[in-house]
N, C-alpha and C positions, 0 to 999 in steps of 0.2 A: 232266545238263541244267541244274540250278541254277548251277553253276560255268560255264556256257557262258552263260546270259543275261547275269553280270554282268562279264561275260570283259572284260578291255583287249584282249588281242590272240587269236586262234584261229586256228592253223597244223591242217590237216587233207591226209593222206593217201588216197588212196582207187583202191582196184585195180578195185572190182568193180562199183559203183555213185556213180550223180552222190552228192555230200557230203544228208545232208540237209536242211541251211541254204540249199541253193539246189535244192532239188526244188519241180517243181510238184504240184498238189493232184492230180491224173490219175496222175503219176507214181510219185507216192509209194501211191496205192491200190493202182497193179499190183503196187507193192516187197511191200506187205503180202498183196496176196492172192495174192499166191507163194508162202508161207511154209507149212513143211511139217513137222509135220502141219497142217493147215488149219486157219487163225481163222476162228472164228466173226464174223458179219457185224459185229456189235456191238463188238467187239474191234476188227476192221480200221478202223472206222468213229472208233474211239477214238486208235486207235494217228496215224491221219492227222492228225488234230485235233491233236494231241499235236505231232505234226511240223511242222505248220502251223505251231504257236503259236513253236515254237522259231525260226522266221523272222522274227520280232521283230528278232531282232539286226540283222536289213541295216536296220531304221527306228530302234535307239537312239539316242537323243543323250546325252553323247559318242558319237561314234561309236566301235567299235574297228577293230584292223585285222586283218585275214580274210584268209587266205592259205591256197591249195587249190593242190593236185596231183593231178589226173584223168590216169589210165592211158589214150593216144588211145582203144583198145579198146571202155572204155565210149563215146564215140561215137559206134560204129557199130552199138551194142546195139541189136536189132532188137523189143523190151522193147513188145508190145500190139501195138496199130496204129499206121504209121507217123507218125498224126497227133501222135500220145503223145508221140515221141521228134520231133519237129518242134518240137511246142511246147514240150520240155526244152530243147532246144538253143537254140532263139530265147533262151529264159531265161535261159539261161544266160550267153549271148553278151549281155544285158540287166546281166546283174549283173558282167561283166567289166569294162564302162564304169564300174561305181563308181567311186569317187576311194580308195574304202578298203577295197575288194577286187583281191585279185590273185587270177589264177588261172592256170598252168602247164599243162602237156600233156608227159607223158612218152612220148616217142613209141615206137612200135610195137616199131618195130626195136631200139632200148635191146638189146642184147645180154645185158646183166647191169647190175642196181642195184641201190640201196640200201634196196628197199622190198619185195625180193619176200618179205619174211617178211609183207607183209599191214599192213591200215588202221592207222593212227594217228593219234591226235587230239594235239597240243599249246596247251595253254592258260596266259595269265598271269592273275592274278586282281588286283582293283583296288589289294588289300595286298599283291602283289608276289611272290604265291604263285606257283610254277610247276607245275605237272597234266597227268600223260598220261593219254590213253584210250586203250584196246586194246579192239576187239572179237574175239568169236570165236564159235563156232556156239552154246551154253551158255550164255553167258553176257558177261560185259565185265570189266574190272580196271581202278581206278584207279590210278598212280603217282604219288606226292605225294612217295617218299625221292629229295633231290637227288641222287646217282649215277645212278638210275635214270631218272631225265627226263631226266639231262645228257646218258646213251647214247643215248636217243630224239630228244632235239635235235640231237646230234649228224649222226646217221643223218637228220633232216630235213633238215639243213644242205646234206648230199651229195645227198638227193635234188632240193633246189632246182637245186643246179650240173648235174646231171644231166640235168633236164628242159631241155623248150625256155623262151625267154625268155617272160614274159607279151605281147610283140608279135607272136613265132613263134608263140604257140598264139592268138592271137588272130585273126591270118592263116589258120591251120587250119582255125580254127572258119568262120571267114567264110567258107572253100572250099568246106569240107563242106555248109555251108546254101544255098550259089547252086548249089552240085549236087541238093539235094534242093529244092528251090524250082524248078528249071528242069526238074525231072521232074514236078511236081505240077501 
């Protein structure tokens, strides 16, 4: 997290859930109070704050530039009450309109890509540092040796070409929400 507040740019992958940088405050409570064995309320209560704060980056000035890859899948995640995931996607489709956010949609059908080994975070830092993150159920790992973020860039690279273009998923999205708008 300290490397991502003062990030130039943040490239993020994500299979299972919307990124955290762009979760809302509802949403991000159900992420935590799923979490198994169970947090206690005070924890959950920290952990969102925590996640909150890390939202800062869409109001820094400079600005950087933020670039996401959402699996269509999560989408259609039926994650609380349908209100939950209404007003993630609203948000979501809110922060695709930045000037300095991109964001992608790997669609469903994708047969095979470059991301099914799971999340990845890429970061540059203002000294020109380059940084991956990996999470996994234990725990997380940073990369900081360049061979090993060069592979992970690499593999971002591909999964950019992979996805739909930031207009195709933005069209998605827009579907997806006059469909769930026109049932509400």
């Amino acid at each position: 997290m300290q490397y991502e507040q003062g990030a130039v740019s943040l490239f993020s992958y994500e299979s299972q859930l919307i990124p955290g940088p762009l979760q809302t405050e509802t949403y991000a409570r159900l992420v935590f109070s799923s979490h198994y064995p169970p947090l206690e309320e005070e924890e959950i209560e920290k952990r969102v704050a925590t996640r909150l704060d890390r939202q800062k980056i869409l109001e820094r000035k400079p600005r950087p530039i933020l670039h996401f890859i959402l699996e269509e899948s999560i989408l259609y995640a039926e994650l609380g009450d349908p209100e939950v995931m209404l007003a993630q996607l609203l948000h979501l489709r809110r922060c695709m309109d930045l000037p300095f956010v991109s964001i992608q949609i790997m669609p469903r059908k994708t047969s095979k890509h470059a991301g099914l080994a799971g999340p990845l975070v890429l970061l540059a830092t203002p000294d020109h540092d380059q940084l991956a993150y990996v999470e996994m159920h234990l725990g997380a790992e940073l990369y900081d040796d360049p061979a090993d973020v060069s592979a992970l860039m690499q593999k971002y690279g591909m999964l950019r070409s992979q996805a739909l273009t930031a207009e195709e998923s933005a069209r998605l999205l827009d579907a997806l929400l006059a469909a769930l708008l026109g049932e509400t």
